[in-house]
mmCIF file of the N, C-alpha and C atoms, coordinates in Angstrom:
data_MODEL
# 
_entry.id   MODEL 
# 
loop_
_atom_site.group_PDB 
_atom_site.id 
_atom_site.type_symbol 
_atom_site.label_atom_id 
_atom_site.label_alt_id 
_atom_site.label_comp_id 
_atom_site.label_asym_id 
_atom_site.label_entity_id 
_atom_site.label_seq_id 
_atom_site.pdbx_PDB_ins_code 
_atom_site.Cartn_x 
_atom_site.Cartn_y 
_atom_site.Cartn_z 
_atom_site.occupancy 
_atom_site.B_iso_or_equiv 
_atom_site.pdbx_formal_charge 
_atom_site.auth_seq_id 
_atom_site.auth_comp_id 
_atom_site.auth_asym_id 
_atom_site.auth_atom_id 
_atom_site.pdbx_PDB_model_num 
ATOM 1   N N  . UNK A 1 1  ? -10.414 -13.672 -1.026  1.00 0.00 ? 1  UNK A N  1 
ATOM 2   C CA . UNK A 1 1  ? -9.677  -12.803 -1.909  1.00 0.00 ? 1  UNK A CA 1 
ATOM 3   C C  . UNK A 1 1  ? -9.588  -13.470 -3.282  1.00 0.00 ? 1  UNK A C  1 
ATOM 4   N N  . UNK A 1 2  ? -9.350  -12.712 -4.169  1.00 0.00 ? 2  UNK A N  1 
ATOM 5   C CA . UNK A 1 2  ? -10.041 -13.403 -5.566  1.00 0.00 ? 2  UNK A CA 1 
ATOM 6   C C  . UNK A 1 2  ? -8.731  -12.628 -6.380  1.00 0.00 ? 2  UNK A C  1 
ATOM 7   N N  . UNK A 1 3  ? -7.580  -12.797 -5.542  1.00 0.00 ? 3  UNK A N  1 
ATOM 8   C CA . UNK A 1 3  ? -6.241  -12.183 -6.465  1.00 0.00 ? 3  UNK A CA 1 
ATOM 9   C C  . UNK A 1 3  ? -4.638  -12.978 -5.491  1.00 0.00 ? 3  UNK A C  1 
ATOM 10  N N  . UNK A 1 4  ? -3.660  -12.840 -5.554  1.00 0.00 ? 4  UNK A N  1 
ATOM 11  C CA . UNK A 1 4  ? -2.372  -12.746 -4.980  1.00 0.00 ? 4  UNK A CA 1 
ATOM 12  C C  . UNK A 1 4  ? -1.611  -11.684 -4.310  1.00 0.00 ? 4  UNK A C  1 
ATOM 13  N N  . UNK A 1 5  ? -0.973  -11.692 -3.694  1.00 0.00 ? 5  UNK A N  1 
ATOM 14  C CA . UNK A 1 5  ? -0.186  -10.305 -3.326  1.00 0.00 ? 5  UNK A CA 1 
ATOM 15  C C  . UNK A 1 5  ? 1.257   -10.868 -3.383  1.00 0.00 ? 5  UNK A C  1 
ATOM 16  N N  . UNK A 1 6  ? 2.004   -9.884  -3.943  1.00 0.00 ? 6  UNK A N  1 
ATOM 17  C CA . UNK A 1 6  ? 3.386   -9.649  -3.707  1.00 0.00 ? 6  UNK A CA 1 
ATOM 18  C C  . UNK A 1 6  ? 4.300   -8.499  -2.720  1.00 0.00 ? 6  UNK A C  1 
ATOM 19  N N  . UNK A 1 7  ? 4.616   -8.793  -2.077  1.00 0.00 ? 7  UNK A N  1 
ATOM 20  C CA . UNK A 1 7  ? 5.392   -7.566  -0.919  1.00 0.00 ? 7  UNK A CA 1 
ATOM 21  C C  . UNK A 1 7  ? 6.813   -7.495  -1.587  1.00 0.00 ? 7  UNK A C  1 
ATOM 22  N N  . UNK A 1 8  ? 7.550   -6.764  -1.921  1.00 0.00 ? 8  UNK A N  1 
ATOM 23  C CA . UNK A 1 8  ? 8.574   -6.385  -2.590  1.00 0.00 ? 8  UNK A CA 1 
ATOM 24  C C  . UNK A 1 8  ? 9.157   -4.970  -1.846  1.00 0.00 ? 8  UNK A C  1 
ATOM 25  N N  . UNK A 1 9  ? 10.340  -5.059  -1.752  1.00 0.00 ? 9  UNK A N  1 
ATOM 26  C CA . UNK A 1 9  ? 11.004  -4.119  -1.291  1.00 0.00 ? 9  UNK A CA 1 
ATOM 27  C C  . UNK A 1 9  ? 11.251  -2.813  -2.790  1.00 0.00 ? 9  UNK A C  1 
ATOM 28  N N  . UNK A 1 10 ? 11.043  -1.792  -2.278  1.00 0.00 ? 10 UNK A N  1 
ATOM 29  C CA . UNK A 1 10 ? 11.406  -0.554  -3.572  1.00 0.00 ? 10 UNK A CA 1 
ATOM 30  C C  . UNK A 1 10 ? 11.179  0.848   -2.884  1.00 0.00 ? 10 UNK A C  1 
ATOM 31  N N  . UNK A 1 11 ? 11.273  2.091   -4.038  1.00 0.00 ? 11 UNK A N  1 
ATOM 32  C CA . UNK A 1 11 ? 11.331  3.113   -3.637  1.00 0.00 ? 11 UNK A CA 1 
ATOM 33  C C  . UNK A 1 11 ? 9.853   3.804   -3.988  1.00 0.00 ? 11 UNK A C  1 
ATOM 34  N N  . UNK A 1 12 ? 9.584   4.463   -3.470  1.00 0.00 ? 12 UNK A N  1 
ATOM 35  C CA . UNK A 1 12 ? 8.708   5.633   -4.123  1.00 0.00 ? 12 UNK A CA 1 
ATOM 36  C C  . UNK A 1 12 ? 8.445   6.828   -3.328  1.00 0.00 ? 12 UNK A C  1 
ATOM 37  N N  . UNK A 1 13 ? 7.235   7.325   -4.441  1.00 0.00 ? 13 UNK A N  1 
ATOM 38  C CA . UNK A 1 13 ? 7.734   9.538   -3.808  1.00 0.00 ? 13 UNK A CA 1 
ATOM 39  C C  . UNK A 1 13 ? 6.398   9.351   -3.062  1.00 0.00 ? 13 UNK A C  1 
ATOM 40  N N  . UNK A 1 14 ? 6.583   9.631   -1.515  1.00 0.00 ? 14 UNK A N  1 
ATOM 41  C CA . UNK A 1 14 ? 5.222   9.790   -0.193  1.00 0.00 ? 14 UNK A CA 1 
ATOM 42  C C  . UNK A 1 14 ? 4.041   10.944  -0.916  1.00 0.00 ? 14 UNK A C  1 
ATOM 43  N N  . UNK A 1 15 ? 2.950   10.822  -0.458  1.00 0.00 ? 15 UNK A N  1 
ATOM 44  C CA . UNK A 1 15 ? 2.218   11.626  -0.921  1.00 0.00 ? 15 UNK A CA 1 
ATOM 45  C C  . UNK A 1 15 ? 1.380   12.568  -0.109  1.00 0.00 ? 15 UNK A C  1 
ATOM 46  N N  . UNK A 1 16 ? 1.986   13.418  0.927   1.00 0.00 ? 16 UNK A N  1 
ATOM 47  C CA . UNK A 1 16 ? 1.648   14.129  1.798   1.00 0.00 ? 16 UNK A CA 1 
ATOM 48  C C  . UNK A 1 16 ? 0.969   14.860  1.474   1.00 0.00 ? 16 UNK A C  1 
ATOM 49  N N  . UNK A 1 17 ? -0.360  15.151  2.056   1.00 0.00 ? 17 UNK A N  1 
ATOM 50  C CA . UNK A 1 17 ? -1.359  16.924  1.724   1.00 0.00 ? 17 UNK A CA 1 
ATOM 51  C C  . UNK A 1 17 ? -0.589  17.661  1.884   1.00 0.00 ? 17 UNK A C  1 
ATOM 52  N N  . UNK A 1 18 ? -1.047  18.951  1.135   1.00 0.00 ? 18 UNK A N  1 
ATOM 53  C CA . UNK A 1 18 ? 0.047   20.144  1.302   1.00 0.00 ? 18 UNK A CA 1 
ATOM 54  C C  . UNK A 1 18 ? -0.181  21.033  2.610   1.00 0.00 ? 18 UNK A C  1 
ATOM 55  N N  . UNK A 1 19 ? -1.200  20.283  3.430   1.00 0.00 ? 19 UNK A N  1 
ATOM 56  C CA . UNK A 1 19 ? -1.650  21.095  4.762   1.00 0.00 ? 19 UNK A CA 1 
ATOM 57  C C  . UNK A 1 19 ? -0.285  20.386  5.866   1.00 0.00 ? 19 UNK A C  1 
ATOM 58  N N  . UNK A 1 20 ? -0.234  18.950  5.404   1.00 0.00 ? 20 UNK A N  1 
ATOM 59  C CA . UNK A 1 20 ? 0.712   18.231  6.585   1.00 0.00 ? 20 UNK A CA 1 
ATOM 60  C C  . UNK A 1 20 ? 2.182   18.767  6.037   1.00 0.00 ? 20 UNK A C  1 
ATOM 61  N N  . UNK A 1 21 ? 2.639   18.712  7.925   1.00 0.00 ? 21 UNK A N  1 
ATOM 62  C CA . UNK A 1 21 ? 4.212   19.028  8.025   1.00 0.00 ? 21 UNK A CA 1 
ATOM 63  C C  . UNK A 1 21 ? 5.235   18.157  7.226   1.00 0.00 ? 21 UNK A C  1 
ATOM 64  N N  . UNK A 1 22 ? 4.618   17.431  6.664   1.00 0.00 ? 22 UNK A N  1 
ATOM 65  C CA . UNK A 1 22 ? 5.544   16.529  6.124   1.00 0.00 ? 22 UNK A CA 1 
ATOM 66  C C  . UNK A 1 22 ? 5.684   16.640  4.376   1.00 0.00 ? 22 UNK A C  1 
ATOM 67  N N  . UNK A 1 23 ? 4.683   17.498  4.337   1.00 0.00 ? 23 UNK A N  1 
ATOM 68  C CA . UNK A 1 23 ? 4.799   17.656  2.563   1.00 0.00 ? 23 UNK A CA 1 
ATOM 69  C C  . UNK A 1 23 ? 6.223   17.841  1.511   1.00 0.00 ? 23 UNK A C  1 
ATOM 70  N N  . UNK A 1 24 ? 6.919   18.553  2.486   1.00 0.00 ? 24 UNK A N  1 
ATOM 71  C CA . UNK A 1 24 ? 8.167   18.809  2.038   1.00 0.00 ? 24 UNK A CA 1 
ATOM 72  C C  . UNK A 1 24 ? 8.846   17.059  1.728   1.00 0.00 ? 24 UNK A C  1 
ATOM 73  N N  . UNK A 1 25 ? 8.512   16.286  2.029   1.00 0.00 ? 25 UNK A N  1 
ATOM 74  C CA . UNK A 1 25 ? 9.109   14.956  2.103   1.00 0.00 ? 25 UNK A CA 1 
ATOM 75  C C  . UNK A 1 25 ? 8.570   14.396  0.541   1.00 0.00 ? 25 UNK A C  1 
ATOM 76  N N  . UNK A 1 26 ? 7.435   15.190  -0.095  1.00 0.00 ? 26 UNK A N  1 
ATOM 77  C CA . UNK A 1 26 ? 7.294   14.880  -1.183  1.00 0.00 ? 26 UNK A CA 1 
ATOM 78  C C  . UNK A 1 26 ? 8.412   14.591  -2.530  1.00 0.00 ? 26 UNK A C  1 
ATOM 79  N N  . UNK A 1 27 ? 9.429   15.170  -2.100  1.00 0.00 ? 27 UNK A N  1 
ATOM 80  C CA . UNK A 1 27 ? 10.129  15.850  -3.165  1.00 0.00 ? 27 UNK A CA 1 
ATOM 81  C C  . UNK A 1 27 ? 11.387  14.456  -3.277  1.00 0.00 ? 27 UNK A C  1 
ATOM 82  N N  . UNK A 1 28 ? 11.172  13.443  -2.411  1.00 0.00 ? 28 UNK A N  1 
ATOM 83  C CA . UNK A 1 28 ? 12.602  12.613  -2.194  1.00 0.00 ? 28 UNK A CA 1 
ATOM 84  C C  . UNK A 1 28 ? 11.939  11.435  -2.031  1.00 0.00 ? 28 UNK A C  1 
ATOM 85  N N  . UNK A 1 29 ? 12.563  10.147  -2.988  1.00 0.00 ? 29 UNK A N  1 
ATOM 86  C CA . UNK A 1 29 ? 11.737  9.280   -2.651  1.00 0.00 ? 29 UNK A CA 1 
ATOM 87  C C  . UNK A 1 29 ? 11.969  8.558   -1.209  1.00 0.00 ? 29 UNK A C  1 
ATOM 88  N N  . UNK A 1 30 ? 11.699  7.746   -1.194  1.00 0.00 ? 30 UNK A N  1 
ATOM 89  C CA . UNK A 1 30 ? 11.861  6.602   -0.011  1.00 0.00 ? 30 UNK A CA 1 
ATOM 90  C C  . UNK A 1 30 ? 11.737  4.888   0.038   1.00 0.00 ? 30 UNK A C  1 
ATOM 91  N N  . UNK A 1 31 ? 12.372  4.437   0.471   1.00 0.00 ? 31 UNK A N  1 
ATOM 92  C CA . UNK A 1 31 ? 12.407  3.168   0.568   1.00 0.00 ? 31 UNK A CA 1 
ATOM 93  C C  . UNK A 1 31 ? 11.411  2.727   1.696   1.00 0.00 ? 31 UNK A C  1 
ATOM 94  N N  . UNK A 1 32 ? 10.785  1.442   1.073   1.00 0.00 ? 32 UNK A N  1 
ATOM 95  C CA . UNK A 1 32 ? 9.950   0.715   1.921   1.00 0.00 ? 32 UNK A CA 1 
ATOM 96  C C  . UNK A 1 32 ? 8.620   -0.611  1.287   1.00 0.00 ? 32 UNK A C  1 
ATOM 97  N N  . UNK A 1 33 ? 8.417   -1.411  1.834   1.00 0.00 ? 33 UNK A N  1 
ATOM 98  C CA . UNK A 1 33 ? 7.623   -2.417  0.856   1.00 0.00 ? 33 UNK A CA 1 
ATOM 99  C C  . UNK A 1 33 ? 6.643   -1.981  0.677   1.00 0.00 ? 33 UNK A C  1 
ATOM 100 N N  . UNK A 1 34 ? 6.791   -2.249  -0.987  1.00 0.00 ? 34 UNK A N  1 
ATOM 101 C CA . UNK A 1 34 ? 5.767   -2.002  -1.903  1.00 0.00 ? 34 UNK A CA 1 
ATOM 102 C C  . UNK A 1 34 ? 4.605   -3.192  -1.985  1.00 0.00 ? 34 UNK A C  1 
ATOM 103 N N  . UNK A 1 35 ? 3.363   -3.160  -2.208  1.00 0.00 ? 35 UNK A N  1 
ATOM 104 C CA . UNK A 1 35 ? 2.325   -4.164  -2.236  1.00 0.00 ? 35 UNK A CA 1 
ATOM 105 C C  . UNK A 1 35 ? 1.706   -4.415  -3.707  1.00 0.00 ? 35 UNK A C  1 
ATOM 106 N N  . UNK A 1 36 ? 2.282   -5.623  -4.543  1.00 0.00 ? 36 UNK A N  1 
ATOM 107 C CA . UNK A 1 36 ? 1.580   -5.642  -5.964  1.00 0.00 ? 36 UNK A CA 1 
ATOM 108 C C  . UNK A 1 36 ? 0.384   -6.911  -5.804  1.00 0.00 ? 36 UNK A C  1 
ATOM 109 N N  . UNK A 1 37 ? -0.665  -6.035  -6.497  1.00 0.00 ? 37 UNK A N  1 
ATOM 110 C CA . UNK A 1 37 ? -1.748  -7.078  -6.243  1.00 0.00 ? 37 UNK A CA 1 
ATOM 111 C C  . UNK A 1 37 ? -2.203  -7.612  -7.842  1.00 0.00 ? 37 UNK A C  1 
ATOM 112 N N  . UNK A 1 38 ? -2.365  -8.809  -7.991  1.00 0.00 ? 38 UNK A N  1 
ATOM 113 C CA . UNK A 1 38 ? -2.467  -9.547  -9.136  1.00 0.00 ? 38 UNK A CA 1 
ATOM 114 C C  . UNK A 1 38 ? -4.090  -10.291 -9.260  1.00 0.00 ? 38 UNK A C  1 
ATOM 115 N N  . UNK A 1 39 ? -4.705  -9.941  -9.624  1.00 0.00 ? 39 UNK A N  1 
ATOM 116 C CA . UNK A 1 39 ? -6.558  -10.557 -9.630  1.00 0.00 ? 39 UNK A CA 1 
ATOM 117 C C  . UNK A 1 39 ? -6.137  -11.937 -10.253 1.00 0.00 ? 39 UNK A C  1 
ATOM 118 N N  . UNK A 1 40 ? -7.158  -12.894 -9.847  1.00 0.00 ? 40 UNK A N  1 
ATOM 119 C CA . UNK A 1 40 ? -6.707  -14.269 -10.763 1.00 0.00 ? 40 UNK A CA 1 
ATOM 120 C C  . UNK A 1 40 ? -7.811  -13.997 -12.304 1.00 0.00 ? 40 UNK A C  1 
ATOM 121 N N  . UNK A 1 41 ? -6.944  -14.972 -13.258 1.00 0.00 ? 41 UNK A N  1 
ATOM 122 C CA . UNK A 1 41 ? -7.258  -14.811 -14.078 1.00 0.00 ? 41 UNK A CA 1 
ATOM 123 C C  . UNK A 1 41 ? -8.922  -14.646 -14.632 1.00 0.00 ? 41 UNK A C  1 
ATOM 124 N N  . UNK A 1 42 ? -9.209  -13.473 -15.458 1.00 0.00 ? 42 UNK A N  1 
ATOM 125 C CA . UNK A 1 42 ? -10.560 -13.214 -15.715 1.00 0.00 ? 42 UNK A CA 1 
ATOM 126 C C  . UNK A 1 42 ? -11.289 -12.740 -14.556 1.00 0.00 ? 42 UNK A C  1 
ATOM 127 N N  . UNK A 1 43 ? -11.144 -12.352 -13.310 1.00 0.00 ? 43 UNK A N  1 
ATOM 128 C CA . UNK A 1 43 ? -11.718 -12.202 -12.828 1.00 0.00 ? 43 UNK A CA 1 
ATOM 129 C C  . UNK A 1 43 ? -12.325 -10.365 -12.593 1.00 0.00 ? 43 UNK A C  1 
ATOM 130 N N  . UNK A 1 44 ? -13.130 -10.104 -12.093 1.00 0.00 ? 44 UNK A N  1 
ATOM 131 C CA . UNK A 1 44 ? -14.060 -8.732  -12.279 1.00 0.00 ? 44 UNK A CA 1 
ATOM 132 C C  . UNK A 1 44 ? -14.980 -8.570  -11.333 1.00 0.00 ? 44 UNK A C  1 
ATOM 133 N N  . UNK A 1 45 ? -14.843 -7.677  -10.438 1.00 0.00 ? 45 UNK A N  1 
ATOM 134 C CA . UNK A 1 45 ? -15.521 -7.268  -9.320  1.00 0.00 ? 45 UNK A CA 1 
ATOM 135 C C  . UNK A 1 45 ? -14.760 -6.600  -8.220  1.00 0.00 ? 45 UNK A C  1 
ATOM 136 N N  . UNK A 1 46 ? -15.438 -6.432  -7.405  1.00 0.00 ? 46 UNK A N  1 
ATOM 137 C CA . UNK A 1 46 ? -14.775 -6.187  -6.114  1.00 0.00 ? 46 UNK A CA 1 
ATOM 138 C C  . UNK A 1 46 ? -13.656 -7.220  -5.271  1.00 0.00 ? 46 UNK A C  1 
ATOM 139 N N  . UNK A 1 47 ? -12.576 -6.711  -4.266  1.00 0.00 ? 47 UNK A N  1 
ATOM 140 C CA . UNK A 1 47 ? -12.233 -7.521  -3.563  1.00 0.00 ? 47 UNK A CA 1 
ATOM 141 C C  . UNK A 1 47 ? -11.368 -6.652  -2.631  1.00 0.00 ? 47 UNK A C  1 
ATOM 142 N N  . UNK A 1 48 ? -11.178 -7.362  -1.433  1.00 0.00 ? 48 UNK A N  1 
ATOM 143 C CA . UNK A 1 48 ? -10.693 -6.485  -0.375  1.00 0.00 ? 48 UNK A CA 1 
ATOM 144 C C  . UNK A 1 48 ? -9.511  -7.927  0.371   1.00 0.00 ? 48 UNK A C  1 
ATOM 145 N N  . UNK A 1 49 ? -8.305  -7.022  0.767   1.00 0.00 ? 49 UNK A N  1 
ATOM 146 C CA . UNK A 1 49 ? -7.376  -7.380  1.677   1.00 0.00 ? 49 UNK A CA 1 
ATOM 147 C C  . UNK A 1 49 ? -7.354  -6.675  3.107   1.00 0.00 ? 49 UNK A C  1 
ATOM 148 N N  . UNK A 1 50 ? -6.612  -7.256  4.532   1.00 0.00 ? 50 UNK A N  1 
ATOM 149 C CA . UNK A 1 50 ? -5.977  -6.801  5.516   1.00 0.00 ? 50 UNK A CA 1 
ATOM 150 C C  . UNK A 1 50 ? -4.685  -7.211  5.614   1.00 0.00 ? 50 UNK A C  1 
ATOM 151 N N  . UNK A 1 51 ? -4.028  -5.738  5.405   1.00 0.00 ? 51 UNK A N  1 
ATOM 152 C CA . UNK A 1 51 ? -2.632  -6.219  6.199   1.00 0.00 ? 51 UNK A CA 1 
ATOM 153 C C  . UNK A 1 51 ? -2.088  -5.471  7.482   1.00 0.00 ? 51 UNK A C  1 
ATOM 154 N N  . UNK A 1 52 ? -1.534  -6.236  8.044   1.00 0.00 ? 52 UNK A N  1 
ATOM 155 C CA . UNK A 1 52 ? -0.825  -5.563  9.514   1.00 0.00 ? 52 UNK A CA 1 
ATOM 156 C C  . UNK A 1 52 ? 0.424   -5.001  9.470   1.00 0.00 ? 52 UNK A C  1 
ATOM 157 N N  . UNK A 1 53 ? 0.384   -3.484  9.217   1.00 0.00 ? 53 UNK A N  1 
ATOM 158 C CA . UNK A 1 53 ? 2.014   -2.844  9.554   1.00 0.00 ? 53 UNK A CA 1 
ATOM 159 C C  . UNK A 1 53 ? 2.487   -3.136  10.947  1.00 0.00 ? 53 UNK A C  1 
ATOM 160 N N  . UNK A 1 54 ? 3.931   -3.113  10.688  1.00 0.00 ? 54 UNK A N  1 
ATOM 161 C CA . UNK A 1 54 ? 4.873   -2.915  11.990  1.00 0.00 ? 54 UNK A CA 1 
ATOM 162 C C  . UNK A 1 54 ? 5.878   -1.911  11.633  1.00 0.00 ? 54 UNK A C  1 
ATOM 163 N N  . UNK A 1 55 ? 5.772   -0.571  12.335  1.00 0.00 ? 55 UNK A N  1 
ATOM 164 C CA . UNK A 1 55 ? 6.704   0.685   12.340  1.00 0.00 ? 55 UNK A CA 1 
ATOM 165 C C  . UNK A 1 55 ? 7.637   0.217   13.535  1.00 0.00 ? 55 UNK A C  1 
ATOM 166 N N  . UNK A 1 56 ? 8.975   0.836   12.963  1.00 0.00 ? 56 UNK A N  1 
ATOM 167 C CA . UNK A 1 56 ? 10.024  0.245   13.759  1.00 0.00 ? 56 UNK A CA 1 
ATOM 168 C C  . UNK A 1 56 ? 9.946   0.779   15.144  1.00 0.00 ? 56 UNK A C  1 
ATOM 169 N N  . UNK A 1 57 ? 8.901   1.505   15.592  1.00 0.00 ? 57 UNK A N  1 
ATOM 170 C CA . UNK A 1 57 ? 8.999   1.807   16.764  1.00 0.00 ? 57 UNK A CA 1 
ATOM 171 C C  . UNK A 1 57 ? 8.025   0.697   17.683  1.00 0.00 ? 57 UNK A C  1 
ATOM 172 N N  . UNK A 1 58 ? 7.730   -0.243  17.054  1.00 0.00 ? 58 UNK A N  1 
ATOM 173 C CA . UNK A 1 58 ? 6.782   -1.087  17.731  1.00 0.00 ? 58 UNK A CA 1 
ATOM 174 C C  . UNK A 1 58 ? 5.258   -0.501  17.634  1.00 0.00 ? 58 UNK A C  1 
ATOM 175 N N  . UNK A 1 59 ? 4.702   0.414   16.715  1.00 0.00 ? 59 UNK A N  1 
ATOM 176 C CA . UNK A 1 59 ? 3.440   0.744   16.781  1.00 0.00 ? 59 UNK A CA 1 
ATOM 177 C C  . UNK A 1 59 ? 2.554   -0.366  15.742  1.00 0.00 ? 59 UNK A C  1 
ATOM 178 N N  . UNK A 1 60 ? 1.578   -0.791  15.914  1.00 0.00 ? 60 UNK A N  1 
ATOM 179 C CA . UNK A 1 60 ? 1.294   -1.898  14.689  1.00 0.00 ? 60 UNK A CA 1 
ATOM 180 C C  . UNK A 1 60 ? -0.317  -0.944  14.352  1.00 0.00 ? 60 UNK A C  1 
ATOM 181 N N  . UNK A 1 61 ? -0.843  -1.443  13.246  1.00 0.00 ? 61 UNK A N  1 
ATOM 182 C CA . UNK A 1 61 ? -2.301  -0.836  12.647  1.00 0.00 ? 61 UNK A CA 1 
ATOM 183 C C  . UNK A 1 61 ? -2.790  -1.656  11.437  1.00 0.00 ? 61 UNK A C  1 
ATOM 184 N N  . UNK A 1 62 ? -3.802  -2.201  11.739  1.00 0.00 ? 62 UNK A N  1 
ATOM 185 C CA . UNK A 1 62 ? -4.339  -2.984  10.847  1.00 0.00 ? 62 UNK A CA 1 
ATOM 186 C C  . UNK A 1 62 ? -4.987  -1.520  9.426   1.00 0.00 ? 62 UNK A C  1 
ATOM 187 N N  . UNK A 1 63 ? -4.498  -2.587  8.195   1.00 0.00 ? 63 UNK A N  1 
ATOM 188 C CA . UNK A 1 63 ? -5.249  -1.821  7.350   1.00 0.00 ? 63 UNK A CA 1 
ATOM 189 C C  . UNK A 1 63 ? -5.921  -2.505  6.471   1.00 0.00 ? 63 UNK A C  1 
ATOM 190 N N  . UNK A 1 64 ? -7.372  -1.917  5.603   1.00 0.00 ? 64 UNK A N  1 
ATOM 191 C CA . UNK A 1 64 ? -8.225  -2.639  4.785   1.00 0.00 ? 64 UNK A CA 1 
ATOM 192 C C  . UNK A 1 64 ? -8.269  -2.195  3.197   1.00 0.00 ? 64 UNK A C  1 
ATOM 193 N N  . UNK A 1 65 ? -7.517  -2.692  2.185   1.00 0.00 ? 65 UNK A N  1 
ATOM 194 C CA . UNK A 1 65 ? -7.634  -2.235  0.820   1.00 0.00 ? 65 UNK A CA 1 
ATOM 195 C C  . UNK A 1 65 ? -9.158  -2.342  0.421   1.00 0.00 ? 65 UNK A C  1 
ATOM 196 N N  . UNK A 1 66 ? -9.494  -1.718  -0.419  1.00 0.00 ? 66 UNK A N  1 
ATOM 197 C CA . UNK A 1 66 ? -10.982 -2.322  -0.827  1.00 0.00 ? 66 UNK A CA 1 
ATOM 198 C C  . UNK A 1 66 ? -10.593 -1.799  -2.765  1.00 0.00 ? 66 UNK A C  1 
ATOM 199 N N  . UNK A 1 67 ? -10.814 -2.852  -3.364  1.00 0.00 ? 67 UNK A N  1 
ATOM 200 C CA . UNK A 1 67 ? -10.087 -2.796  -4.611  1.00 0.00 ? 67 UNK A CA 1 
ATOM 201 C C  . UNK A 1 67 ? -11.562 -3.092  -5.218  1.00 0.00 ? 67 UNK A C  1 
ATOM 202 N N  . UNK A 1 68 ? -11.648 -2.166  -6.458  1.00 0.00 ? 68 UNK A N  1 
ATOM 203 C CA . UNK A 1 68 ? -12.447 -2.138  -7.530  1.00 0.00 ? 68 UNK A CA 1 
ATOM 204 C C  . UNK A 1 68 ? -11.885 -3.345  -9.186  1.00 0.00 ? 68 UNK A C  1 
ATOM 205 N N  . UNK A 1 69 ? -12.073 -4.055  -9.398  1.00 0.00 ? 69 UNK A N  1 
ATOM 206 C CA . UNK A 1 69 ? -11.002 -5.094  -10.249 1.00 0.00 ? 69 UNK A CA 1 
ATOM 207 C C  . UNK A 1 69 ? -11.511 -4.570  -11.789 1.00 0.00 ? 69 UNK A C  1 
ATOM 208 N N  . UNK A 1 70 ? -10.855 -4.276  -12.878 1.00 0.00 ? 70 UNK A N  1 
ATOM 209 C CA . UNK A 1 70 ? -11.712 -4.411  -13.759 1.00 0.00 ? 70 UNK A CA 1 
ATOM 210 C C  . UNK A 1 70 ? -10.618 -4.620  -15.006 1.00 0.00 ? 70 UNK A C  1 
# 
């Protein structure tokens, strides 16, 4: 990885398709960690992270950013 990450707790507005049942949830934000990613200095290209959620119900899911840097 050719950057830093910060996990920070904050709010923001979900971004549901307007096909899913949940779209209505658009309208209110929500709390939950936010992910700020910082490239090291000068750097330009591609780069990719994995991180592992945990939903409070015990479900876990790996996920893969794939970041364009420029």
């Amino acid at each position: 990885m050719y950057g830093t990450l910060e996990f920070v707790s904050g709010e923001r507005f979900p971004n549901y398709a307007k096909t899913n049942v949940r779209f209505k949830c658009n309208e209110k934000k929500t709390r939950g960690v936010l992910i700020n990613y910082k490239s090291a200095g000068g750097y330009i290209g591609s780069d990719k992270f994995e991180i592992l959620v945990l939903y409070p119900t015990g479900y876990a899911r790996e996920v893969t950013y794939n970041l364009s840097v420029r």
